[in-house]
N, C-alpha and C positions, 0 to 999 in steps of 0.2 A: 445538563447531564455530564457524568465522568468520563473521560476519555478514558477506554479498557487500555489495559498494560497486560500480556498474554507472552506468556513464556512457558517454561517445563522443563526440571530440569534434567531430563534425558537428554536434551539439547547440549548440555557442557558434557556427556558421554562420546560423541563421535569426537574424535583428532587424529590429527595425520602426523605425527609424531614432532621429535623435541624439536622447540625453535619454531617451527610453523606458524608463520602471521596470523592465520585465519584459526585463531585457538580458543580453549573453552575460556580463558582469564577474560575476553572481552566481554561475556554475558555478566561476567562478577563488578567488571570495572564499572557498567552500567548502571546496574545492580544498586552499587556504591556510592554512586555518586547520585541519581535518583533522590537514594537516604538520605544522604550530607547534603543534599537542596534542598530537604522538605518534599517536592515535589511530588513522592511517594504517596504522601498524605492525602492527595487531591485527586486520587486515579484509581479507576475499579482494579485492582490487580485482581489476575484469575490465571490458574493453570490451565494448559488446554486440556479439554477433558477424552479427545479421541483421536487418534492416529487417520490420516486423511485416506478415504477409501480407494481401491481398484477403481473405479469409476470416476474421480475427479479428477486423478493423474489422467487416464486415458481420456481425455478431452482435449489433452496440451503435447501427452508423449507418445509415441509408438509403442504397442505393445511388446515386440520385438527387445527395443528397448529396456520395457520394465524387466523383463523377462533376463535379459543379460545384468542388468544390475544385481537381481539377486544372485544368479550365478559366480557373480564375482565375488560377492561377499564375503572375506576372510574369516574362521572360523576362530581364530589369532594372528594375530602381528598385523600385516597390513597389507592392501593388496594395491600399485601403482594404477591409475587410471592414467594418468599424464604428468610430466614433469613437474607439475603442481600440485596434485590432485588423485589423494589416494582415500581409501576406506578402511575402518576398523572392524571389529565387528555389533559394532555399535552405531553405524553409521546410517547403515538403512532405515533402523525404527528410528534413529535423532530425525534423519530426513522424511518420515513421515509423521510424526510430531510438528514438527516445522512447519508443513504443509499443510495438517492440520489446524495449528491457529490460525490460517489466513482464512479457512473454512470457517471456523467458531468466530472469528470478528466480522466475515459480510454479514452471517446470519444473525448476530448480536444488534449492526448497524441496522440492516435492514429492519429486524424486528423493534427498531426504538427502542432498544437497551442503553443506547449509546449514541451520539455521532459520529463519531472517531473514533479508530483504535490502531495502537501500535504494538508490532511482535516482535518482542526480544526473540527472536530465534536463530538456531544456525543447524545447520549449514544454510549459507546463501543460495540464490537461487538462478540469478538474472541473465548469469551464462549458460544453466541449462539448455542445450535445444530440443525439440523434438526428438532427440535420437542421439544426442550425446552427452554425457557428461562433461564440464572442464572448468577451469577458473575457480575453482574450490566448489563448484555446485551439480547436487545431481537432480533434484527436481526442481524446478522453475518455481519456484512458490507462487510469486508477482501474478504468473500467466493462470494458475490451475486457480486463484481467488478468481479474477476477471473472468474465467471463462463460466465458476459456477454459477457468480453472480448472471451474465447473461443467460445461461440455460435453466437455470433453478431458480430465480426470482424474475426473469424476463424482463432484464433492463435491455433497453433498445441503444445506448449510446454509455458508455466507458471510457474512462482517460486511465493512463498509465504516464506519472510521473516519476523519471527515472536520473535522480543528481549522483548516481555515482561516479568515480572519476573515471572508470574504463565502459564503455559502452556494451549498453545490456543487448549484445548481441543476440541470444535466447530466445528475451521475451519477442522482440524483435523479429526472428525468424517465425517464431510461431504466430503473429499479428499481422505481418505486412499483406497491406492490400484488404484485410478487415473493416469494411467502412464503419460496425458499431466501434470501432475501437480507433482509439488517437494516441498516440505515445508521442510524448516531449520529451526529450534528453539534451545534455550537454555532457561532453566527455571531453579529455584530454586526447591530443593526435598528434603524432602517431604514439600510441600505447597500448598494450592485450588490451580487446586482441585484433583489434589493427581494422574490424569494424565500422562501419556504419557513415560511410562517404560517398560512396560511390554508388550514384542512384538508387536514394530509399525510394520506395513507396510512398504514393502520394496521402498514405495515413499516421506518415512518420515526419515528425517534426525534431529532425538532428543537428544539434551543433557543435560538430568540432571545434576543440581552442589548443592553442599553442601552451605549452610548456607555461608558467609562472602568470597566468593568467588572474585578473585581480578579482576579489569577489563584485567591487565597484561595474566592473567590464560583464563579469556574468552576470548581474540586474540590469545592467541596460540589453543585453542580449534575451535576458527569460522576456523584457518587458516590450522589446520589438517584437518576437517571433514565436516564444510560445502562448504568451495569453492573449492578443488576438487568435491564433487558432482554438483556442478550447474555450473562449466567447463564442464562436461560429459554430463548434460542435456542441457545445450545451450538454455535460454529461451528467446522466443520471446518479453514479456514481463514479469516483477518483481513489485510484490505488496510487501508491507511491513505494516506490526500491527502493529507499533511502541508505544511499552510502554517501561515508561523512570520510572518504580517503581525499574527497579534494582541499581538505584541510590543509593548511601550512605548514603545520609540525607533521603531516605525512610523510615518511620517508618513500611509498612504494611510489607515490607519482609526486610532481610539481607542480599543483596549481595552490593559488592563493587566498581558501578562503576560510574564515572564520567563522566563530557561532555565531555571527550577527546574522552572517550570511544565511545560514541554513535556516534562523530562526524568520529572516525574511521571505526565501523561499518557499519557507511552510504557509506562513501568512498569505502568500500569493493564492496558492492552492487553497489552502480555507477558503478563503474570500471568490473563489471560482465556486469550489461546492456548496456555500451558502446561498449564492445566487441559482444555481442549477440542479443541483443534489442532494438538497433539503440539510447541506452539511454535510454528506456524509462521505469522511475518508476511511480506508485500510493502508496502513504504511507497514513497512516490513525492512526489517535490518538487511543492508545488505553489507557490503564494503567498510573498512574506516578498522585501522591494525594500532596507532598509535594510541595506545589504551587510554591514555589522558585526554587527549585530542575526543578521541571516539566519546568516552563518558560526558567530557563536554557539551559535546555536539551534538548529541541524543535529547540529554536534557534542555537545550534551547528548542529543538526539534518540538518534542512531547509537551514542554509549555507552550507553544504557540500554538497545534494540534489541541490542546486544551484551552485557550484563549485566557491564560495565564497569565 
């Protein structure tokens, strides 16, 4: 079956103005490079067809919350949420599009449309929590897939695979102590935002690494400490955040790893959900600003996630 490829482009409408890492060019650079692999050719591309409802957000966020997002929402120009982290007016429906295709890919996997599928979407999500926005993200995507998956098709066991370089603090808050749920990360430390050290949850499998760290180092790390744990939890289905900023040619962090890497890390994960989850992943764009680097590292990604 085709790994689905799910984007929209209301998505390249939200930005936080000129210069901004986290910009619409990174959906095109994707986009592009996809094309110039062929890779295009071998994957269901599909727009997502609905913006994610009041109900699957409030599973992951406070209403409180929802409720202040859209009051903020600038009518023009742009409204500062945090030093990093502002809205257009275009920002809300992009983040609920976003939010959306993680909706339309469980219910595509689940229904055997597919195995796998990955969402070109933005804004990211991974540092949304519960009740705040930051980090470039206002709805948690990763966490509102995983949560409908458990409540709306009744999986009893969930992984969250999370290789961005800064630690999905978000998803994080909103999972710790969830026994159906297991999250594996490895992040860069100390870096934004400064997360996920300091007594996780015994349903959280985190590993800080130092600065210039090799991707050689991160495979023997996933292969000591996260996959014996998600052998032990056996998950029904496996999401992944995939941010590709631990790249080399990343300027925002320093660590060291290339498309071999990512395309190894996906293979790990495949090779878990084919054993437990009848195959079935959701990945979702998070992280990854050097638009070469990014295009790159997508497309090792989404062949591997296709068994390419």
């Amino acid at each position: 079956m085709e790994t689905l490829y799910i984007t929209h482009p209301l998505c390249k409408m939200h930005e936080m103005g000129p210069g901004h890492p986290e910009c619409p060019e990174r959906l095109d650079a994707i986009a592009d490079q996809l094309l110039a692999s062929g890779l295009i050719n071998y994957l269901q591309s599909v727009d997502v067809q609905a913006p994610v409802t009041a109900q699957s957000l409030e599973r992951v966020h406070l209403q409180a919350y929802l409720d202040r997002l859209c009051a903020q929402a600038p009518a023009q120009g742009y409204r500062e949420i945090d030093a990093d982290t502002s809205m257009n007016r275009h920002t809300l429906e992009a983040a609920r599009f976003a939010a959306g295709a993680l909706i339309q890919a469980v219910d595509a996997v689940m229904a055997g449309h597919s195995q796998t599928a990955f969402c070109a979407v933005r804004p990211p999500g991974h540092h949304a929590t519960q009740s705040r926005a930051m980090g470039f993200c206002f709805y948690n995507n990763i966490a509102v897939a995983a949560a409908h998956a458990l409540a709306v098709h009744d999986l009893k066991r969930v992984a969250i695979i999370d290789f961005d370089v800064h630690h999905g603090n978000g998803t994080e808050a909103i999972f710790a102590g969830d026994e159906r749920m297991l999250m594996c990360s490895f992040f860069q430390h100390p870096l934004f935002p400064g997360s996920g050290v300091d007594n996780p949850a015994a349903n959280m499998v985190n590993i800080p690494v130092p600065a210039y760290t090799t991707g050689e180092s991160i495979r023997a790390l996933v292969s000591q400490r996260w996959l014996p744990r998600l052998e032990a939890h056996a998950p029904e289905m496996v999401f992944i955040s995939a941010g590709f900023d631990a790249h080399r040619e990343e300027d925002m962090a320093q660590l060291n790893l290339v498309e071999s890497d990512f395309a190894w890390l996906t293979e790990q994960i495949v090779s878990v959900a084919d054993r437990h989850a009848q195959g079935r992943v959701v990945s979702s764009l998070e992280g990854g600003y050097n638009l070469s680097a990014l295009a790159r590292s997508v497309v090792a990604h989404v062949r591997a996630l296709a068994k390419l």
